[in-house]
N, C-alpha and C positions, 0 to 999 in steps of 0.2 A: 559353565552353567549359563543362561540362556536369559538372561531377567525377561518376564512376562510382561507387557505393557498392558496399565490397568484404565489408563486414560486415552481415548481421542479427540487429537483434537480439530476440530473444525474453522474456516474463515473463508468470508467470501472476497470476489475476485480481484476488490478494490484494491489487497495487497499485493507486491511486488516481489514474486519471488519465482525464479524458475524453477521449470519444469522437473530435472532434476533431481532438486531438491527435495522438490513435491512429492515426488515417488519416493525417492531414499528414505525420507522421516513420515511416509503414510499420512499425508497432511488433505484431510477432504476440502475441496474448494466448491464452494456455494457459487454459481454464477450470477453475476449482473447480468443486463438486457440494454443494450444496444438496437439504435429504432431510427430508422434513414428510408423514406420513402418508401412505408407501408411497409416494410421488411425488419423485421426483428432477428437479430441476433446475442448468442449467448454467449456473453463475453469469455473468451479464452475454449469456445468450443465449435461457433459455429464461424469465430473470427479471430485471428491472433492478431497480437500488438503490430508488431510489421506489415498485414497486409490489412490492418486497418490505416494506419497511417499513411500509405500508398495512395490509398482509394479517400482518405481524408483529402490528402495535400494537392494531389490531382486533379481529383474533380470539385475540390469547394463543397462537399457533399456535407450538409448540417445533418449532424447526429443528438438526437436526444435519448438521454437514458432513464433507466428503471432501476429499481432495487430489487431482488429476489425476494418471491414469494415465501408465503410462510409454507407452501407446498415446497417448494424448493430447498427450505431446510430441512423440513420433515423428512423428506427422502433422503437425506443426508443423515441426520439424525437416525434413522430407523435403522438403517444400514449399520453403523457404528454402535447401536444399545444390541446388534444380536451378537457382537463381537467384544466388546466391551464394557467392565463396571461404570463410567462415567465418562462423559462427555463435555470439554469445557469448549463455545463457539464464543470468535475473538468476531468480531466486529467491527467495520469501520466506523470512526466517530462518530455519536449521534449529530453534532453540530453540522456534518456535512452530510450525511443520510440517517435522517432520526426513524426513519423508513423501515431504514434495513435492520435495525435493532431492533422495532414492534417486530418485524415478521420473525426475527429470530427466537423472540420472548413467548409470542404465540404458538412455533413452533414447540418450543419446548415443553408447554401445556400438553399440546396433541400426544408427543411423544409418550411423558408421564404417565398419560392415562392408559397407553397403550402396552408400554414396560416400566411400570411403578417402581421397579428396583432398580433402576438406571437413574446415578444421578448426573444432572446436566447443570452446567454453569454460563450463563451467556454472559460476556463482559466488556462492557464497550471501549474499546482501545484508545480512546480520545487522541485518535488518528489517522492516519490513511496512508496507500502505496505501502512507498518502500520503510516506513518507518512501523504501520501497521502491520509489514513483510518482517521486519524485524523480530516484535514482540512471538509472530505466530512462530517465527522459527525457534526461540527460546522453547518456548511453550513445549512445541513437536520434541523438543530436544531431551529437555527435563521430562517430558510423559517415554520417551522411548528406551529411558535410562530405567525405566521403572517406578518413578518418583506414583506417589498417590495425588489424587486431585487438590486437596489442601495444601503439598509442598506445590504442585504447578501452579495453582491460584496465587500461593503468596509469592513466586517468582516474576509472574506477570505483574500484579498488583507495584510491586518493590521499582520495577523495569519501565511502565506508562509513563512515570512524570518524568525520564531520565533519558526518552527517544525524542529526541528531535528532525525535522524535515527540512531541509532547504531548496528552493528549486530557481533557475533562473527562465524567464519565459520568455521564446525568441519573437514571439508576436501576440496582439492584443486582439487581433483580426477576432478570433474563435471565443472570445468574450465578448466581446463584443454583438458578435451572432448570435450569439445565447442571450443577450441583454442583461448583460452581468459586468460590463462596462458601456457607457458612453461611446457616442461613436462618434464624438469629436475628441478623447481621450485616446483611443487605440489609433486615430489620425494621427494625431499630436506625439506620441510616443513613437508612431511606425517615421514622421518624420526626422524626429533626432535625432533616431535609432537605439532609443531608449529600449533596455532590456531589462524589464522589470525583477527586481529577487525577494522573494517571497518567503518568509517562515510560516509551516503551517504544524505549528507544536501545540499538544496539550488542548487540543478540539478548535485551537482559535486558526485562523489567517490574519499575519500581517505582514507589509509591506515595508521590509528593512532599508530600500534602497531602487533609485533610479538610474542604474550607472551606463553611458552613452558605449555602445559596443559590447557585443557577447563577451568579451576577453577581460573586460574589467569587471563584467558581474559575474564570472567563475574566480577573477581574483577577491571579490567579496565576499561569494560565497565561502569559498575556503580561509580566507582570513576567520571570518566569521565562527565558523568550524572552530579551528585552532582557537579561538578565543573561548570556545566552551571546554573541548578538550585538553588541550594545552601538549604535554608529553604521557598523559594516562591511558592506559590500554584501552584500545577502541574497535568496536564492530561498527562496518562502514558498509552501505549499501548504496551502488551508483545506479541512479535511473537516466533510461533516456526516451525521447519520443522519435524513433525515427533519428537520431543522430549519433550510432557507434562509434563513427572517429571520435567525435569528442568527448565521448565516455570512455573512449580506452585512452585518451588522454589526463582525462581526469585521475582513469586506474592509476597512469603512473606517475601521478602527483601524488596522490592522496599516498601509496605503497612507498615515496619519498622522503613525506613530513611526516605521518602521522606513525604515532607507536602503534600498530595494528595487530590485534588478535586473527581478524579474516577481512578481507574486500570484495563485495560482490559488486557484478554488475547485471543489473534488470531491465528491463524495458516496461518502461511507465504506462501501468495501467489503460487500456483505454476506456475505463468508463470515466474515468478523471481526464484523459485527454482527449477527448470527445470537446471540451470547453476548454482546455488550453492550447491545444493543438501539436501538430509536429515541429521539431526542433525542439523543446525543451529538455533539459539535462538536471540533475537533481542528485543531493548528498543525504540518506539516511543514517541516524549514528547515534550511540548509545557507550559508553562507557563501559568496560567486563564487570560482569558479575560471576560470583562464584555459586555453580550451582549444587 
């Protein structure tokens, strides 16, 4: 027997999940905009993470970004209420685009009044990438199982404060550009060779650690990991920018230490690395839940 799925769910492109995946668990993705010298692109459609990163690191080429219109969800939304009782749209954190959250909130008005019996849940994942890649793929999971909007809602709910993010960033150059660091700081850092590592959990950023060398800020990061996780069954998400070796290195640390339920690896967003740049590598992870 066939379970009907009663829920779609939706998320825009901030998350980190392949392609895939995408299709296997019918997961709609919302895009971001990507904006480099009068030329707009849609993040994950008019540009992938790899040959962004390319055209990042080669040409010094400053990219600024947008959040999806509330058009852009609607279209997504509309799609998904002619197929579906309910629609739950996961969000990256307001704290990092409170943007993309209005336009998904607006959307859902629109929709409403256009299919009054579709109901729609928007929920801000107080997250991003591969950790906000996490929550949507529960979500995808539990809606494709069958579950009703109120079991997926309280799955996700339960699952937010329990995803954490780690990333380590190979340079401060592309903060810097953005004016989001000092540019006697990204000097200072690019001369020690300081490689910043960064938790960005629960809608916040902050800054764990300065440790001199890429090799001892992945040993931080993953200590750090292990300090939350410890030997408890874990879903583990590996981001990179532009640096697969050392994501499939990471793979086979992490598939070493950790009691693992699943290991992916992604390539880290580009509308978030648009301001961090190529090179960074990054750990998303959550604890099992039973669904």
């Amino acid at each position: 027997m066939v379970t009907q799925q009663k829920v779609a769910i939706v998320v825009d492109s901030s998350s980190c999940l392949a392609q895939d995946i995408i299709q296997d668990l019918n997961i709609s993705v919302v895009p971001h905009q990507l904006i480099s010298q009068n030329k707009t692109y849609r993040d994950g459609i008019d540009i992938d993470p790899s040959e962004f990163y390319v055209i990042q690191k080669s040409k010094h080429v400053t990219f600024t970004t947008s959040g999806p219109t509330p058009g852009d969800f609607f279209e997504k939304f509309e799609l998904a209420a002619k197929r579906h009782q309910s629609i739950i749209c996961i969000t990256v954190g307001s704290q990092f685009s409170n943007a993309t959250l209005n336009a998904a909130t607006i959307a859902a008005r629109l929709t409403y009044a256009s299919y009054p019996r579709t109901r729609i849940k928007i929920i801000d994942s107080k997250a991003a990438a591969g950790a906000e890649g996490l929550i949507a793929l529960q979500a995808a999971r539990a809606a494709k199982s069958g579950q009703s909007i109120e079991q997926v809602v309280a799955g996700i709910q339960d699952l937010i404060p329990r995803v954490h993010l780690l990333a380590v960033l190979d340079t401060l150059y592309y903060l810097e550009k953005s004016g989001r660091v000092p540019k006697t700081k990204a000097w200072a850092a690019s001369l020690l060779g300081i490689r910043p590592l960064a938790d960005l959990t629960g809608g916040k950023a902050r800054l764990l650690g300065k440790p001199r060398g890429k090799r001892r800020a992945i040993d931080l990061l993953f200590q750090t990991a292990f300090n939350h996780l410890g030997d408890r069954p874990a879903h583990l998400n590996i981001m990179h920018a532009n640096a697969p070796e050392t994501a499939n290195i990471m793979y086979i640390r992490a598939k070493a230490i950790f009691n693992w339920q699943e290991v992916l690896v992604s390539e880290f967003t580009p509308v978030m690395g648009a301001h961090t740049g190529p090179g960074l590598v990054g750990l998303a992870f959550h604890t099992k839940t039973i669904l």
